[in-house]
N, C-alpha and C positions, 0 to 999 in steps of 0.2 A: 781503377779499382785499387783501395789499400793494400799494402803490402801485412803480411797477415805470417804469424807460425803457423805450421802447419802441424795439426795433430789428428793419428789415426787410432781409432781404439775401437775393442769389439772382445766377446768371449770367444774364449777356445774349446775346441772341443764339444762334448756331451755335455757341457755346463748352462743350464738353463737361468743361470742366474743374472737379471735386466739392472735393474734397480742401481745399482753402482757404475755401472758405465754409463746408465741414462742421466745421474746425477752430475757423472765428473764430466758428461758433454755437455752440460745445461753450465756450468760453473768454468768449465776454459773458453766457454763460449761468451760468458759475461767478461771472460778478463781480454779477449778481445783475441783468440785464438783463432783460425778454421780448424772448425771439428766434423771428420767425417768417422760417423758411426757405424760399423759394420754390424752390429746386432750380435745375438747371440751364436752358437752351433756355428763355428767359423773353423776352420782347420789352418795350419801354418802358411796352405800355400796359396790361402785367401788375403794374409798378410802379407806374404812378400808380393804376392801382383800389385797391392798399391804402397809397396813398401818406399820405390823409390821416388814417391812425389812429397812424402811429409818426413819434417823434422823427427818428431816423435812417436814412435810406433809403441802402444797401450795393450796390451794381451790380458787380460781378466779371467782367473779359472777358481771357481771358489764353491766347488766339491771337492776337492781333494785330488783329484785326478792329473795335476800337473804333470807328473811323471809319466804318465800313457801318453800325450798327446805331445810333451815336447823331446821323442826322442831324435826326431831327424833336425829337430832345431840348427845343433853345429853346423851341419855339412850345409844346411840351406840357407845359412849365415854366412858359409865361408864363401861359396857357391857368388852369393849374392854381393858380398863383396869384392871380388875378385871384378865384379862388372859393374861395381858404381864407387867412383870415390871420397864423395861429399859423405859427410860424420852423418850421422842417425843414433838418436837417441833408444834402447829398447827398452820399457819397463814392464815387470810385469809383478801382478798381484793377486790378492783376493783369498783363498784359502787353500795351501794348493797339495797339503799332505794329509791325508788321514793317519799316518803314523811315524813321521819323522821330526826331529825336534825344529823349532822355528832356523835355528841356528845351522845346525845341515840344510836345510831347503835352502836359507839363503847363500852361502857360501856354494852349494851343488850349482844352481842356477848362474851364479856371478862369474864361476867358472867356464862356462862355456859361451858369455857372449853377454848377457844384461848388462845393464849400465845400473840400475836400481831392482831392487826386488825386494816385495812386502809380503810376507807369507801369512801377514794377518791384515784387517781393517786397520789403515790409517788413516788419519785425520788429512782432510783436503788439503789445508793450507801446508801439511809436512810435503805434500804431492807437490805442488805448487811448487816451493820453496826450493824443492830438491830440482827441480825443474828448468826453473828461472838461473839455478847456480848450473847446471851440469852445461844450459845451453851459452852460459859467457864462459864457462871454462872450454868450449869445443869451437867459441865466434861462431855461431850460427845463427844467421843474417833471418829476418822477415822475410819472405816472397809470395810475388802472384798465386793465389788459390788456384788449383787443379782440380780438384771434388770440393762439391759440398750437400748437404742434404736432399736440400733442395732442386738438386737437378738428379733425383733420383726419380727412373720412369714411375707415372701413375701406375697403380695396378688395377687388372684390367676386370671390367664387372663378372660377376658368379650370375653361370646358368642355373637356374632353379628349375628349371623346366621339367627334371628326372627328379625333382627330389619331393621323397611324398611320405606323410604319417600312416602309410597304408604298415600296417603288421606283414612281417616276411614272411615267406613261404619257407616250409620246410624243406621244400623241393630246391627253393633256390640256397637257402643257407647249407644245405649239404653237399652244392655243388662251389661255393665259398669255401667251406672248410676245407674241400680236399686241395684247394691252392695253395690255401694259409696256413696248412700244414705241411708245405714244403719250403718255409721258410728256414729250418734250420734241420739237423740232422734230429732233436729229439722226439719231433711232429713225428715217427712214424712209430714213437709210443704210444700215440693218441688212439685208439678204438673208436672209430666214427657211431660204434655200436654200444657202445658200453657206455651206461649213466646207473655209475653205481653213489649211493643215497655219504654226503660226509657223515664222520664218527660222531660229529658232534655242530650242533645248528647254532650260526651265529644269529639269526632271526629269531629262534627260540629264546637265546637270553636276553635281546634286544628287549621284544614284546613284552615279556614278562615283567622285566624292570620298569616297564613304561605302565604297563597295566595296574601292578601293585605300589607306584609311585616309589620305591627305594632308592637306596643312594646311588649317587650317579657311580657308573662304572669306568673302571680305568685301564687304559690300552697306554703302557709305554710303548717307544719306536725303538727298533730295532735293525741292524740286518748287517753281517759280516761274508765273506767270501767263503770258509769253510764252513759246508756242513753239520759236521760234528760239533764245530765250536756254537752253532747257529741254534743246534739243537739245545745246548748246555746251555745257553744264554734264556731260550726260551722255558726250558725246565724252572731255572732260579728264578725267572721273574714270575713263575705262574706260582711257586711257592712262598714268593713275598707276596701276595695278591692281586694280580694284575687280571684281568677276569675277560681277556680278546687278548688272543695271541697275534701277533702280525711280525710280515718283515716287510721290509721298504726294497721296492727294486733296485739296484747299483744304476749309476747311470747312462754303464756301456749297454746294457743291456733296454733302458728305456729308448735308446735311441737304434736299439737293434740288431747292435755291433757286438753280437754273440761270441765270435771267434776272438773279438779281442778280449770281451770276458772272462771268457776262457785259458788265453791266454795268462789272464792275471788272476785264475785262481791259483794257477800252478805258483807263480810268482811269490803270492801270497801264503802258501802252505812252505817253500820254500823257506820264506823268512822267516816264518810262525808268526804271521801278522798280518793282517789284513790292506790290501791295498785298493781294495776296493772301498763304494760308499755306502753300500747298501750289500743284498742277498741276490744272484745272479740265481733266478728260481730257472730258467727254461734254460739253461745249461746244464743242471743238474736231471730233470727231465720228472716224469710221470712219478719210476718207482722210487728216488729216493728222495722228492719232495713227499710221497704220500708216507715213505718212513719217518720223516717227519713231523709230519701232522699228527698220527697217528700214536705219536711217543709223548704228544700232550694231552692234556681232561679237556683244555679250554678249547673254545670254539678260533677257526685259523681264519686269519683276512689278508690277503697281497695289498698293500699298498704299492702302488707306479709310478707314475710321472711323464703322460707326451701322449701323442694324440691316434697314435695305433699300436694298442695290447692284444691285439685279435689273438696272436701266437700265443704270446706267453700266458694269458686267463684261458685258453683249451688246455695248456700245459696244468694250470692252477685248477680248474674246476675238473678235470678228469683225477686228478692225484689226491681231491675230497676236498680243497680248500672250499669254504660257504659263504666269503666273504668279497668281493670287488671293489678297489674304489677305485671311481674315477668317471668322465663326462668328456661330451662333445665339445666343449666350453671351456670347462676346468680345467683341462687337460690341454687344452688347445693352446688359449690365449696366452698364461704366462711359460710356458713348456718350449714353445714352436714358433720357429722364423717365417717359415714358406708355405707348412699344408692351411688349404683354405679351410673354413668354417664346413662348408657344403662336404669335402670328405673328411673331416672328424667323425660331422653325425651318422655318415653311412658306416666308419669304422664301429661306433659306438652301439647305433643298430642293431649289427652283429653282437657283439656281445651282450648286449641287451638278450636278443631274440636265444639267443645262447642260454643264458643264466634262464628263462621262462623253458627252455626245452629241459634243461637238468630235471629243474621243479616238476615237472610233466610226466616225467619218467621215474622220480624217486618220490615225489611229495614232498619233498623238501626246499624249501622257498631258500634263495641265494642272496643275499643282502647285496644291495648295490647303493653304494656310499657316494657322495659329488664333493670335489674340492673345493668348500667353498672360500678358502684362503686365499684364490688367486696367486695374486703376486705379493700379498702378505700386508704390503705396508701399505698406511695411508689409506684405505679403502674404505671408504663409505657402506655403511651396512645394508642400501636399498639396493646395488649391484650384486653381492653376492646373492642375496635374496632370489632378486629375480632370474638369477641363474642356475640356483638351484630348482626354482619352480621350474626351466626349461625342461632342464635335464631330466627330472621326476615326472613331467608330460612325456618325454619323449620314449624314457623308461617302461613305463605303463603303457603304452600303446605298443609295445614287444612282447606285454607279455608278465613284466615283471612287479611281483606284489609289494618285495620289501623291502622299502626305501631308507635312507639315511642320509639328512640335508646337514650338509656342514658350514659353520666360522671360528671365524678366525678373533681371538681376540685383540682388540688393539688397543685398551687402556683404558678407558671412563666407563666405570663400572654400570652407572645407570643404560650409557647405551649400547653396553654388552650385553647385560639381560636383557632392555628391548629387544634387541637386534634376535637374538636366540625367541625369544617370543614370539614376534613378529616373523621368524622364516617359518615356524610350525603349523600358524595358523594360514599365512598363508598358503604356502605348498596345499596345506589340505583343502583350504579355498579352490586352485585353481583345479586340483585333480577332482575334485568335486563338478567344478564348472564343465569338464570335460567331461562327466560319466564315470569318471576311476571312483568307486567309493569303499573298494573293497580291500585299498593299498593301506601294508602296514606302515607309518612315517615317525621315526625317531631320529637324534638330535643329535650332532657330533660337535662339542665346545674343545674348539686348539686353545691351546696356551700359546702367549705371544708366537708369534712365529714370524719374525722380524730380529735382527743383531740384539742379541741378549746382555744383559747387564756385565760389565767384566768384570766386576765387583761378584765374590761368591757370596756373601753373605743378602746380597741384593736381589740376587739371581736369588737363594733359595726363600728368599720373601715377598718374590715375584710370581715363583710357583703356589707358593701358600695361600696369595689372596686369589692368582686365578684360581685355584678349583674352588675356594669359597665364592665366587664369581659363576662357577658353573655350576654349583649346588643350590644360590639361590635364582639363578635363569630354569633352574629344573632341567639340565641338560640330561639327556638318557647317558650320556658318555664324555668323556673327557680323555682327550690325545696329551700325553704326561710329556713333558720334557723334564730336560734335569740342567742343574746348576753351573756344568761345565761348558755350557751352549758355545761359549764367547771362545772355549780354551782347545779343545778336541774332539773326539768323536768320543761320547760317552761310553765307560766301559757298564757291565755290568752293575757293579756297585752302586755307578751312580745310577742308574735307573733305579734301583732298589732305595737309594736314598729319596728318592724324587716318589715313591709309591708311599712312602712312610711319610712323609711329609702332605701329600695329599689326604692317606688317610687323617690326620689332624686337623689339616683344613674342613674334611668334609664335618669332623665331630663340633670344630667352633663355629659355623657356618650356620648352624641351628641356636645360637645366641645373636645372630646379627641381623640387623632390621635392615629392607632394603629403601631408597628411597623412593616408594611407592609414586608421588607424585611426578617424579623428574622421567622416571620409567615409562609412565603412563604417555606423559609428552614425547618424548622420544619413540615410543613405538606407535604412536598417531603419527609421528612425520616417515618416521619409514616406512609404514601401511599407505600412507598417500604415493609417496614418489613411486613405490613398488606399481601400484595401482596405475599410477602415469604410464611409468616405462612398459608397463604388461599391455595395456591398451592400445598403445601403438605397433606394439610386437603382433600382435593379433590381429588387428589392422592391415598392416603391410603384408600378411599372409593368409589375407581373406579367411581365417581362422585355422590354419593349418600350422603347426607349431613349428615345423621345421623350418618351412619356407620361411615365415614372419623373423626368427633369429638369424639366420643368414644376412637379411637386406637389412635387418637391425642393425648387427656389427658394421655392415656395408655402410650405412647412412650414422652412425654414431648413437644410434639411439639407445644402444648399447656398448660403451666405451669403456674401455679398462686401465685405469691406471697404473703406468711402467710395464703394458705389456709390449712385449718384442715382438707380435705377430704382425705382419704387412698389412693384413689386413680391418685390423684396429684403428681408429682414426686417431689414437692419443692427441686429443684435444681437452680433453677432462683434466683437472688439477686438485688435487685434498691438501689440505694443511689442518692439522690441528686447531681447537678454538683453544684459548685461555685454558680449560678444564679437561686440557686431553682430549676432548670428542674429537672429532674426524668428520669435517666439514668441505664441502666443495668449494673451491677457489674460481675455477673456472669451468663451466656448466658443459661446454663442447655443443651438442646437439643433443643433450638429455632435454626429453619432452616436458620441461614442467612448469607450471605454471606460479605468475608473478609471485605468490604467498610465498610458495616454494623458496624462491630462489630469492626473495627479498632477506630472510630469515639466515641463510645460509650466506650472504652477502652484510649481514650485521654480525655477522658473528667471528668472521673471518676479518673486519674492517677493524671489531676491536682487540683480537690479535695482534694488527698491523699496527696499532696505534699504542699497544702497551708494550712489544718491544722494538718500536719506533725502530720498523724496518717494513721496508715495502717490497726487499729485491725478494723477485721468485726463488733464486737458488740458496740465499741465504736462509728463507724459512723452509725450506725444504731441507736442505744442510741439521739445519737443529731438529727438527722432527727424528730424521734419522740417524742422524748421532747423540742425539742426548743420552738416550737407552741407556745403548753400550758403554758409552762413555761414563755414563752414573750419574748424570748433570741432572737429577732429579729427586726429589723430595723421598715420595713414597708413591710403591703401588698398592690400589692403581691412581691415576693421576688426577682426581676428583678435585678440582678447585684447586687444584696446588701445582698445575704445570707452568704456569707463567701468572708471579707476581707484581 
């Protein structure tokens, strides 16, 4: 066997972020490295177990959360030293402060032990470079592989045998809740009895908007560690016109780790600063989220992140929030290392069956919203699609009336409005095909949500053409980002710049012609593949929704690109075409047939041939760094991304 460097890499912590370690292992792996990837949700002492077989040890944390997760670093460095004496490289990167200057992060970090540290996105080849020098300044020799991917156990097949589209009993969800409210101390605000009706119906102004065709509506992101501040943020934005109030959950808290959220509120009131990434809602608990809600007009929606909110949406829908988002799928795939597909959908269920018992009890319908972002980048529009039709079958057979299918945008404007086109009609197609005819289905259009232009003037002419992007798809809604994507957690202001800017967009957006023909093509070819991968899905689950997605993910037929979950076959590959579209490179075990994949194979060919490159990671490299980097024309990327 060659003698090989040895490099290990993997995220830390609550950090569900794939995409950049799955990159930098595809690319030290061309340059003739062993790369063994530990995946996402990795804790320090998953790094030093395989710390002493490889040169270079790679830690990725890029929420902001660095400082929670690396405080026993020192001691587990000194520890570990004291019993191996061959050099190791530590690097570590990604985004790792929500509120400290780039320059303290790296100077704090360098101080206790790293050898490199990038507190922002840098360029591979700077990775490389610094690499290549640290490893002839320390003589560290090639050696025999010890791990590699590839000798990682198969995982082993999901029993479907219990798993069934039958609607829950009341009888058994109320013998659930009383478990799942003991997951933290604030479960025993929860009233198993009490469904009292929100202040205000986030399905009421969905419908409405969708009914009398008006302009699409705008939801900036939001979520800070204090309260108070949380409430004030939400005030100002609802008075610049922001029309769906939301917070984003922190990501101590998506992964459950309440006590340490708690811990860093205090932390963070301390400073007067936030160090959290998001709003820790089920630490704060029933009454002072519903003081919350209650202190705005707008209708309130929990945005989350991972594949069991059973806790924290009892916490959110008892306190009057009317909004959910999130899915067995969405939620799953690019979020989650370890839980299987089979208990997502049963977490999901629940809440599902949950949000139809509120309804039941108040009259008032609970929006439940699906990520259909995934893992953001590169994602072909017939995947998300068909996951959010999952999701919205599996919704409605709980119970629940009022849906909201979401994408993501990723730059070629004609097959963004498809794409948004083509989820509407479908979802309604298949809940149709099932009997649901009674669900209400509206539109949720993200702004890029992929590394943002570092250019601010780029950025705020990125935001400007998405929402005329999502005004001529006829989106019911539009997820706002703002110009500082690349630089910080955005304050207030800039959300408020990023609302003012939309509304301009939406006003010039009614002088712009879309290209009706190129649309039309485009949402015929995602109507097909959708059609393919759903038929198979249905197939394999003798028509039972659940079961069919399960052995889907199982068998590839449903594959997601850069997701971290085990049980994903990541065989599937997107690269952009010439005009920014986002085409399949390598098909994996998607069911489609030769037209399909002929079409998607010419278009990707003359990619490869006009920037007369053929390496996978090299095109994969430019897709994802051009963005940020600004190595592009204009948005969106119509005809003008590769000349």
């Amino acid at each position: 066997m060659a003698k090989e460097y040895q490099l290990l890499i993997g995220g830390l912590g609550d950090d569900a972020h794939s995409i950049g370690i799955g990159l930098l292992a595809i690319g030290f792996r061309e340059l003739g490295f062993n790369v063994f990837n530990l995946g996402i949700r990795n804790t320090l002492a998953d790094f030093f177990r395989y710390a002493e077989h490889f040169d270079v040890i790679m830690m990725s944390n890029k929420n902001g959360h660095a400082e929670i997760y690396l405080q026993q670093f020192p001691r587990l460095l000194s520890e570990f030293q004291l019993q191996h004496d061959d050099v190791k490289l530590w690097y570590l990167g990604g985004s790792l402060s929500v509120s400290e200057s780039d320059f303290s992060i790296k100077k704090r970090f360098l101080s206790v032990g790293f050898t490199n540290v990038y507190p922002k996105p840098v360029a591979f080849r700077q990775i490389e470079a610094d690499i290549r020098r640290d490893m002839v300044r320390c003589n560290i020799p090639k050696r025999d592989s010890y791990l590699t991917n590839r000798k990682v156990a198969a995982v082993a097949p999901i029993d479907c045998s219990d798993l069934s589209d039958e609607q829950c009993s009341e009888h058994d969800l109320s013998c659930s809740r009383k478990l799942v409210l003991n997951d933290w101390k604030t479960g025993k605000e929860v009233d198993l009895q009490r469904f009292e009706a929100p202040r205000h119906s986030m399905d009421k102004i969905l419908w409405e908007r969708k009914v009398r065709s008006g302009e699409v509506l705008l939801q900036p992101r939001t979520g800070v560690a204090d309260i108070n501040e949380q409430i004030s943020k939400l005030e100002e934005l609802e008075r610049s016109g922001s029309n769906i109030s939301s917070v984003q959950l922190d990501a101590a808290c998506r992964s459950r780790l309440y006590d340490r959220a708690a811990e860093f509120i205090e932390v963070s009131l301390e400073r007067k600063q936030s160090v959290l990434n998001g709003f820790p809602l089920p630490v704060y608990g029933v009454k002072e989220v519903r003081r919350m809600v209650d202190s705005l007009n707008n209708p309130f929606q929990l945005r989350a992140g991972g594949p069991d909110h059973r806790f924290t949406y009892e916490i959110a829908l008892q306190a009057g929030v009317s909004g959910l988002e999130g899915g067995a799928i969405c939620y799953l795939m690019p979020y989650d290392k370890s839980t299987s597909p089979k208990d997502s959908i049963r977490n999901w269920q629940y809440v599902d069956r949950l949000c139809a018992l509120y309804e039941r009890h108040t009259g008032v319908s609970i929006n439940r919203e699906y990520f259909g972002v995934l893992t953001a980048t590169l994602i072909e529009p017939s995947i998300p699609v068909v996951v959010n039709i999952i999701q919205a079958l599996l919704s409605a057979q709980q119970g629940v009336k009022s849906i909201s299918v979401g994408y993501a945008e990723q730059g070629n404007r004609a097959q963004d409005i498809a794409a948004i086109r083509a989820l509407e009609s479908s979802v309604q197609k298949y809940l149709t095909l099932y009997g649901f005819r009674d669900c209400r289905v509206t539109t949720v259009f993200h702004q890029y949500m992929a590394a943002f232009p570092s250019d601010y003037a780029k950025s705020e002419d990125l935001i400007f053409n998405s929402c005329i992007t999502a005004s001529l798809a006829n989106a019911t809604r539009v997820m706002v980002k703002t110009a500082v994507e690349s630089q910080r957690i955005p304050s207030t202001l800039d959300n408020v710049k990023a609302l003012g800017l939309c509304k301009k967009a939406i006003l010039s957006a009614k002088d712009i012609h879309a290209k009706m023909d190129a649309i039309r093509a485009e949402k015929d070819l995602i109507t097909s593949e959708v059609d393919q991968i759903m038929r198979a899905v249905i197939e394999l689950g003798n028509g039972a929704i659940s079961v069919g997605v399960v052995k889907a993910i199982e068998e590839g037929i449903i594959d997601i690109f850069w997701s971290p979950n085990i049980y994903n076959r990541n065989k599937v590959t997107s690269i952009r075409d010439i005009s920014g579209a986002i085409r399949f490179l390598d098909f994996g075990n998607l069911p489609f047939d030769e037209k399909t994949k002929s079409f998607h194979h010419e278009k990707t060919l003359i990619r490869k041939n006009m920037e007369r490159d053929s390496s996978l990671f090299s095109l994969l490299e430019k897709d994802l760094s051009r963005i940020w980097q600004n190595d592009y024309k204009n948005w969106p990327l119509d005809d003008m991304y590769v000349n």
